[in-house]
Phi, psi and omega in degrees: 000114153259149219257124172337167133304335191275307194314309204291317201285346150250014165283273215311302169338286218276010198271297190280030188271166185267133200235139172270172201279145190233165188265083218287326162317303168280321203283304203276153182295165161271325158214195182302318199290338169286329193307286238315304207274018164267306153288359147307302200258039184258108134004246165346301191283329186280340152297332186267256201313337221086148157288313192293336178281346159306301198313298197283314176321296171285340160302327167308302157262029163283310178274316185296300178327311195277342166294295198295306168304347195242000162240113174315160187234153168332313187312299180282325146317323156271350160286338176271352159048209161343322180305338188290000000 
């Protein structure tokens, strides 16, 4: 597979940027529903990627999140037994 010149030179950024040290408890979202708008409003990333491909990114899994919600996993049937 080959890769544009643009695509590889901002893989190669983001592979070599200087990334601080985060405090992973307090920094990071706790899940998807939290991360997307935080990779909705990053600066950096709508600058790097573009905004419409931040823009298409986050409607994709913003609707697979909304997919996802709405099925139960084996886990949760069993855990919930009887409760159904």
């Amino acid at each position: 597979m080959t890769c544009s010149p643009d695509f590889a030179e901002i893989m190669i950024a983001i592979a070599t940027a200087d990334i601080p040290d985060y405090d992973l408890e307090s920094t990071f979202p706790n899940d998807l529903g939290e991360a997307l708008p935080v990779v909705e409003l990053n600066d950096e990333l709508n600058e790097s990627l573009g905004r419409d491909f931040v823009d298409v990114f986050v409607s994709v899994k913003r609707a697979k999140l909304r997919d996802y919600m709405k099925m139960m996993t084996q886990w949760e049937v069993g855990y919930l037994g009887s409760a159904l």
